[in-house]
N, C-alpha and C positions, 0 to 999 in steps of 0.2 A: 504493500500500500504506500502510495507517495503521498508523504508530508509536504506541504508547500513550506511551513512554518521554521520546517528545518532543514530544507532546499535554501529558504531567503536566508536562517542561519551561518550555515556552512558558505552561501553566496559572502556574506558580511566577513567574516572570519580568514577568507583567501582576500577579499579585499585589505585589511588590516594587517595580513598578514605578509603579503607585498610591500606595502608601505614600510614594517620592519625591516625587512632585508634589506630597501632602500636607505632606511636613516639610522639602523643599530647594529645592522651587520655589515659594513662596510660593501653593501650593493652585491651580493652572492648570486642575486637573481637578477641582477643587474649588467655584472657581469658576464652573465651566458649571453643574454642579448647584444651586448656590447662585443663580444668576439663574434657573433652572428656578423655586427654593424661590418666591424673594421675585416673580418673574412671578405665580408661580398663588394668590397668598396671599389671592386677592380672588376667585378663583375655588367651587364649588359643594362642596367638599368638600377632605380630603387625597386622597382618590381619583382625581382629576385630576392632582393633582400627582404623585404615582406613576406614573400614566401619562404623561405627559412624560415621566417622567427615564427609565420605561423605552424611549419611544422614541425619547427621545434616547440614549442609549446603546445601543441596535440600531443607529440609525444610525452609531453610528461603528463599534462593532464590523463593523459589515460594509464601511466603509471600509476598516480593516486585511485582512479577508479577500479582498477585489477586490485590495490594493497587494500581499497575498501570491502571487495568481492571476502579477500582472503579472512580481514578479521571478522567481520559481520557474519561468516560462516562458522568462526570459533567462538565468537559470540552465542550463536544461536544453538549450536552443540550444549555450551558448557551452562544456557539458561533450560534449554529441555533436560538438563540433567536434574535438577534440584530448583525446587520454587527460591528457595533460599538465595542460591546461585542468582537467578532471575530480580531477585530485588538488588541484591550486591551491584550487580553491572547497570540496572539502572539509578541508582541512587551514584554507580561513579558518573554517570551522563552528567547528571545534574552538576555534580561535584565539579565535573571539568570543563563544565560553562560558565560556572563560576570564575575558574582559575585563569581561563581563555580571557576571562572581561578584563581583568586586572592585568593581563597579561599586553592585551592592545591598546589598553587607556596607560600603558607603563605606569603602572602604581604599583607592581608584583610579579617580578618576571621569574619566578618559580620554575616555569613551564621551559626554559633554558635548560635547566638542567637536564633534560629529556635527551637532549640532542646529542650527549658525550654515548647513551645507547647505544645509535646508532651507526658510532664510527669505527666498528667492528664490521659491521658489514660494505659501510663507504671503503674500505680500504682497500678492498678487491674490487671495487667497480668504477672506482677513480682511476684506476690508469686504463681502461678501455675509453674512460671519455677524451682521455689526451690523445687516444691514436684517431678520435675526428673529430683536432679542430689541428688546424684551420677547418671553416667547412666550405666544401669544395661544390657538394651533390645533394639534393634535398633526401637523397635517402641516408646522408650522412647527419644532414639537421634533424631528422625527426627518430632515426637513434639515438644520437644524443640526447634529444628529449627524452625518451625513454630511461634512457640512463640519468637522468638528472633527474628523475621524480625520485629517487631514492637518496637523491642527499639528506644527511640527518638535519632535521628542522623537528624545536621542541614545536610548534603550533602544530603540524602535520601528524606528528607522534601525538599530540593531545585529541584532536580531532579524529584520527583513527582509534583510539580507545573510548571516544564517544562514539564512533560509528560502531565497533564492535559489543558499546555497551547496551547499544539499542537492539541489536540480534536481529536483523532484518536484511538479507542477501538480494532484495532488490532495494531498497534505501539504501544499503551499504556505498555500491557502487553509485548510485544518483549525487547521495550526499558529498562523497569526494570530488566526482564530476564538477557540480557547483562549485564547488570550495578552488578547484583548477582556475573555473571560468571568474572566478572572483577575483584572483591575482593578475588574472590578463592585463587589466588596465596599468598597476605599479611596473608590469615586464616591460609591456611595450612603452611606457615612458620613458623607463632606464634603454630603450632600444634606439627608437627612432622618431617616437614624438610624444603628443600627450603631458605635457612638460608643466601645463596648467593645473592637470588633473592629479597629480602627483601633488604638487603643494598642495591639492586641496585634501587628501587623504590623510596627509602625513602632517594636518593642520593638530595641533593640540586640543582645539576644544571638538572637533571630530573625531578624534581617536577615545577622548575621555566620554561622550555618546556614543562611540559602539559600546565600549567596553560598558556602562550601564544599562544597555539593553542585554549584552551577554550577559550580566550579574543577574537582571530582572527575570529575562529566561531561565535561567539556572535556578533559582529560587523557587519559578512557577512550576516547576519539574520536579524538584526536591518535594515542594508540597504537593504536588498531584497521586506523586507515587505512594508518599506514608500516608495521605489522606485517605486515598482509596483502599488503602492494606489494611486501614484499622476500621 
């Protein structure tokens, strides 16, 4: 069953969470587009280079949707096991909508921590992305994308254990999808335009409203779930 509510979620979350990479992390997703830039700049047109970065950003965005498939299906295993189990994962949903608000309003970056996880598995998949770049061939951009939706990112890691805490194998994948298409806009500004829209994400009293609507979500979900168990 698709959620709209946490479709527009997960939308807000990759938007916010673009905006990070651009202004906390020294541009990581900014970066990939910018080697897209400066790759195609001898290339037949801007035409080209557009299409790169859209298929590099396909490819990752469909990374997050495949790693939403994967938890949302161990999700869903480990809630038909035990009722118990079932309230656990979703009381962490809540928990980690919470964490996410404070996490893009930067009042509590907690959710950092997340990221040292997953540099056990970046360390074998890092040096296949250096053998395509420069990029030369769009089927060398849109593996890389692929490859790059596995860089360790706490927001990505938070989000996939709210998708896995919801247990839901078509939401799973929907909800990463969003959360892809939310980032579009901070990538392609760190790429080749968009340069307005970027300050306007990466504004402080914008970041500090999403992040109280992820707190308010969080809370509504916390109390949905004990309300209706008792």
């Amino acid at each position: 069953m698709i959620e709209p509510l946490s479709l527009l979620t997960a939308f807000l979350l990759g938007i916010m969470g673009a905006s990070h990479c651009l202004v906390m992390c020294g541009g990581i997703a900014a970066a990939a587009s910018t080697s897209i830039d400066r790759t195609s700049a001898n290339s037949k047109g801007s035409g080209r280079n557009i299409s790169f970065l859209l298929l590099f950003n396909l490819g990752r965005i469909l990374s997050y949707s495949v790693a939403g498939l994967i938890v949302s299906i161990l999700g869903l295993w480990l809630a038909d096991s035990h009722q118990v189990a079932q309230m656990a994962l979703r009381t962490v949903a809540g928990t980690l909508l919470i964490f996410m608000g404070f996490y893009v309003a930067r009042w509590w970056m907690l959710l950092t921590r997340l990221e040292s996880a997953g540099q056990f598995i970046w360390r074998y998949i890092q040096p296949f992305t250096r053998r395509l770049i420069p990029i030369k061939t769009k089927p060398q951009a849109l593996a890389l994308g692929l490859l790059w939706g596995w860089l360790p990112c706490g927001l990505i890691y938070s989000t996939l254990a709210w998708v896995a805490a919801n247990a839901d194998p078509i939401m799973g994948p929907a909800t990463m999808f969003a959360f892809g298409l939310g980032t579009l806009p901070g990538i392609f500004a760190a790429g080749i335009f968009a340069q307005q829209l970027s300050h306007i994400i990466t504004h402080k009293y914008f970041r500090q409203f999403a992040g109280l609507l992820l707190i308010g979500y969080g809370v509504f979900t916390l109390w949905a779930i004990w309300y209706h168990s008792s």
